[in-house]
C-alpha positions as CSV (number, residue, x, y, z in Angstrom):
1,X,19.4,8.4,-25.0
2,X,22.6,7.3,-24.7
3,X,24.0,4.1,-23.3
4,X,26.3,3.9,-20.6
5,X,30.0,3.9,-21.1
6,X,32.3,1.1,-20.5
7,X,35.9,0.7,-19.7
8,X,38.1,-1.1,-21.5
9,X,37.9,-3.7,-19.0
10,X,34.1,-4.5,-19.1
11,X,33.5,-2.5,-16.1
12,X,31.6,1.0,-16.3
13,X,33.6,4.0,-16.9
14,X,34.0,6.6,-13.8
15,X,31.2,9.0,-14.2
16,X,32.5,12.5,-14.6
17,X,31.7,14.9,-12.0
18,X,28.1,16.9,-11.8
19,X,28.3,20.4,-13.1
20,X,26.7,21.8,-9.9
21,X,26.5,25.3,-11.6
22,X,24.1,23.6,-14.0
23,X,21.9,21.6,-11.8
24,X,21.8,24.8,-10.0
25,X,20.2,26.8,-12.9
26,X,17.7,23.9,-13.1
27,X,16.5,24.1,-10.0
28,X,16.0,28.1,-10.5
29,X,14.8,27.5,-13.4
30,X,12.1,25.8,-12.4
31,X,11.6,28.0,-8.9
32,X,8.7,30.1,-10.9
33,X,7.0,26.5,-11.4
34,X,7.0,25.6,-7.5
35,X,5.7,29.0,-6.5
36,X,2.8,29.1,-8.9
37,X,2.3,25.8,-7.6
38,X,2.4,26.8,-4.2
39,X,1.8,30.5,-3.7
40,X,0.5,30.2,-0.7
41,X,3.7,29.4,1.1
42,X,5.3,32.1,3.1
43,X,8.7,32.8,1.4
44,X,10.9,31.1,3.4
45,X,9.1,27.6,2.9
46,X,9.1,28.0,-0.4
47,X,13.0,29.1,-0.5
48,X,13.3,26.0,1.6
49,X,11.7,23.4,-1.4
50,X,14.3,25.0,-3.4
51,X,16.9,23.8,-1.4
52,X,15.9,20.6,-0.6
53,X,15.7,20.0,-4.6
54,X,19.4,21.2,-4.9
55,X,20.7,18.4,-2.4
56,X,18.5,15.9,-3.8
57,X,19.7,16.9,-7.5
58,X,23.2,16.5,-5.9
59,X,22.6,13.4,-4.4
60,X,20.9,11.9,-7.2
61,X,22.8,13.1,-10.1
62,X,26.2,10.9,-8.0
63,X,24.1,8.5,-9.1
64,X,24.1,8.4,-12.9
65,X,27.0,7.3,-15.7
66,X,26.9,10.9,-16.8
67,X,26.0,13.3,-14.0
68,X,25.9,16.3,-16.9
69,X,23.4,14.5,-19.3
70,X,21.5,13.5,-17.0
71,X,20.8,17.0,-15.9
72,X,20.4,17.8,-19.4
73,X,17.7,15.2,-19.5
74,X,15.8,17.1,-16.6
75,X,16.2,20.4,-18.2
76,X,14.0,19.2,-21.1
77,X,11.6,17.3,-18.5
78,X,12.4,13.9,-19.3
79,X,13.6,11.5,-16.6
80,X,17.5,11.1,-15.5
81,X,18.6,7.4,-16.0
82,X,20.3,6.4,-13.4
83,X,22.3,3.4,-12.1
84,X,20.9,1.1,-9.1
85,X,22.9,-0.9,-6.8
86,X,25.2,2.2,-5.9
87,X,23.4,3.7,-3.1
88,X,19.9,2.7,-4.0
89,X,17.6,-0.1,-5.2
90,X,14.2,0.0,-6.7
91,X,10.7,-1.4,-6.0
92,X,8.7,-1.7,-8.4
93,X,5.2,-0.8,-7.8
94,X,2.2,-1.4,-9.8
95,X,-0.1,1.0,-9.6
96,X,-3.4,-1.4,-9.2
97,X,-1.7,-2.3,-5.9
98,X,-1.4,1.2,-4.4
99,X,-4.1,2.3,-5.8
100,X,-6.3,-0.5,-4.0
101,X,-4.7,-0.1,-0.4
102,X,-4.9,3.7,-1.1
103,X,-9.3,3.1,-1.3
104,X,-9.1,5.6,-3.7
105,X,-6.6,7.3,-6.8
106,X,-6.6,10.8,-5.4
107,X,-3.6,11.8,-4.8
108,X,-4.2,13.0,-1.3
109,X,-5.6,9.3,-0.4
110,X,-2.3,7.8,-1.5
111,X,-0.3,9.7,0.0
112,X,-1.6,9.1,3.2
113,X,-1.8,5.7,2.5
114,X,1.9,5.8,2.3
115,X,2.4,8.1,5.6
116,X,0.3,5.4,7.2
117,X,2.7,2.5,6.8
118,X,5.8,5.2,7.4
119,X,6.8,6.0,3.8
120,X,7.7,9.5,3.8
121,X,10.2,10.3,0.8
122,X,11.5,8.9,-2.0
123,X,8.5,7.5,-3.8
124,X,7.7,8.6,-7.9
125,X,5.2,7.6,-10.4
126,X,6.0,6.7,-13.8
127,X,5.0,8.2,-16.9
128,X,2.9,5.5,-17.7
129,X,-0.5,4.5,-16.2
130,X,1.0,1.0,-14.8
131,X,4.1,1.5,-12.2
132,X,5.3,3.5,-8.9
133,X,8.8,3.4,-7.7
134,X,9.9,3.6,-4.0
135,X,13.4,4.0,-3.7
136,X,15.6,0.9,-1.2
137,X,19.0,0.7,0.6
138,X,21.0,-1.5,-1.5
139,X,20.6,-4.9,-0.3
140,X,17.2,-5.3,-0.6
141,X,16.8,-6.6,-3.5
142,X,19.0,-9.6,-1.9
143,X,16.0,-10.5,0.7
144,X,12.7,-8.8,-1.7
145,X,10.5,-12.0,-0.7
146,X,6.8,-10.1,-2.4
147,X,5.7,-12.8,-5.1
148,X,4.6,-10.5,-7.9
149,X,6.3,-7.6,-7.3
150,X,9.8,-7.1,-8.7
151,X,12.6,-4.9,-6.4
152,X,15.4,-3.8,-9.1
153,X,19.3,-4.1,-8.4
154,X,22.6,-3.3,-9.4
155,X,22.3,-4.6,-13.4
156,X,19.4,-2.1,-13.7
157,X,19.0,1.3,-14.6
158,X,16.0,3.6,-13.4
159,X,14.5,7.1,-15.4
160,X,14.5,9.4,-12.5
161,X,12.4,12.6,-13.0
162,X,13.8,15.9,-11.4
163,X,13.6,16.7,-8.2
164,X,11.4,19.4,-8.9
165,X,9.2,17.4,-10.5
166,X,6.3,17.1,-8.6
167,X,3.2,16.8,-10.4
168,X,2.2,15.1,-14.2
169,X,2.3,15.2,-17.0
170,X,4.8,13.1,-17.2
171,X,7.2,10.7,-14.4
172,X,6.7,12.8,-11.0
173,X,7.4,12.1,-7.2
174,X,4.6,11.6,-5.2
175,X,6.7,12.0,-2.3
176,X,9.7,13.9,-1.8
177,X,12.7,12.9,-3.2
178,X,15.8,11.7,-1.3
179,X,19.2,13.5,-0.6
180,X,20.1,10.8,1.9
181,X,20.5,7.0,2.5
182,X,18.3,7.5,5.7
183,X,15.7,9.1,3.1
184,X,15.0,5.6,1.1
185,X,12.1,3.3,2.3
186,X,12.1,0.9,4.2
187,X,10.6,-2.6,2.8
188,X,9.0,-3.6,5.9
189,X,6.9,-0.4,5.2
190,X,6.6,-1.3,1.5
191,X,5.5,-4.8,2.5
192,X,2.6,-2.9,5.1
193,X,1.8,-0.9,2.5
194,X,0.8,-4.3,0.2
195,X,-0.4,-5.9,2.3
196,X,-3.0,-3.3,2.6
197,X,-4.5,-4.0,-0.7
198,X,-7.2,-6.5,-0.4
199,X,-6.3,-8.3,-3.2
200,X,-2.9,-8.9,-2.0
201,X,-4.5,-10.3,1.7
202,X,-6.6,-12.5,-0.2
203,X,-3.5,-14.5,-2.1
């Protein structure tokens, strides 16, 4: 993978704009994917994920040094990296914590877990068996008080998997993924949600 690009000031170099035609056939591509996944969505639903995807590419992709390689990334199912501290932050779940609050690894359990403390979107697991990611409003990395639990900023870089991405093998959102600020967690909610681990009540 390649590093990001500098100017010749030190700073990071513009990124170039996303090739929207592209990350349009990627979503497409994968549109057979989603509806084996889900075939018993009525049309229109399903039409509907397709478009949320899109803007969440869009959104996403603004993100990254090199909108066009990282949709190249996604197109060979890797994760996009992308560049924190521009619209988003990161915090860095581990997946023992969740888990625990959750009472159980199904799937299902966690999710609802999450519902229960209000987070909706923007939340992915890693590839490996150790992390989840909720996505933050820049700034909170400024006030992230959670001893133990990192929240990642502006000098870090995050592999993002596509938006239509949605179950392993592999990094995959558990929730779905943001196409707007108002989409990102909230780390009150993060902080319910950990606190919810008995482990973590008992420190």
């Amino acid at each position: 993978m390649s590093q990001p690009t500098t100017a010749s000031d030190g700073h990071l170099a513009d990124a170039e704009p996303v090739d929207a035609a592209a990350v349009r056939d990627d979503i497409e591509a994968a549109a057979g994917q989603r509806r084996s996944r889900l075939p018993e969505r009525p049309l229109e639903q399903a039409l509907m994920t397709l478009s949320l995807d899109y803007r969440a590419a869009q959104w996403l992709t603004d993100q990254a040094d090199d909108p066009a390689e990282a949709g190249s990334h996604w197109r060979r199912g890797e994760p996009a990296l992308l560049r924190l501290g521009h619209r988003m932050e990161a915090v860095r779940l581990p997946r023992a914590v969740v888990d625990r609050a959750a009472g159980f690894r199904e799937h299902d359990r966690i999710e609802e877990a999450l519902a229960g403390c209000g987070v909706t979107h923007a939340v992915f697991a890693d590839a490996g068996p150790r992390w989840y990611y909720a996505l933050v409003p820049v700034g909170t990395r400024a006030h992230w008080d959670v001893r133990g639990i990192d929240c990642l900023g502006e000098d870090s870089y995050l592999g993002v998997p596509a938006p239509f991405q949605g179950e392993p093998p592999g990094a995959h959102w558990l929730l779905t993924p943001p196409h707007a600020t108002d989409m990102l967690c909230r780390p009150q909610q993060l902080k319910a949600l950990i606190s919810m681990d008995p482990e973590a009540a008992g420190a």
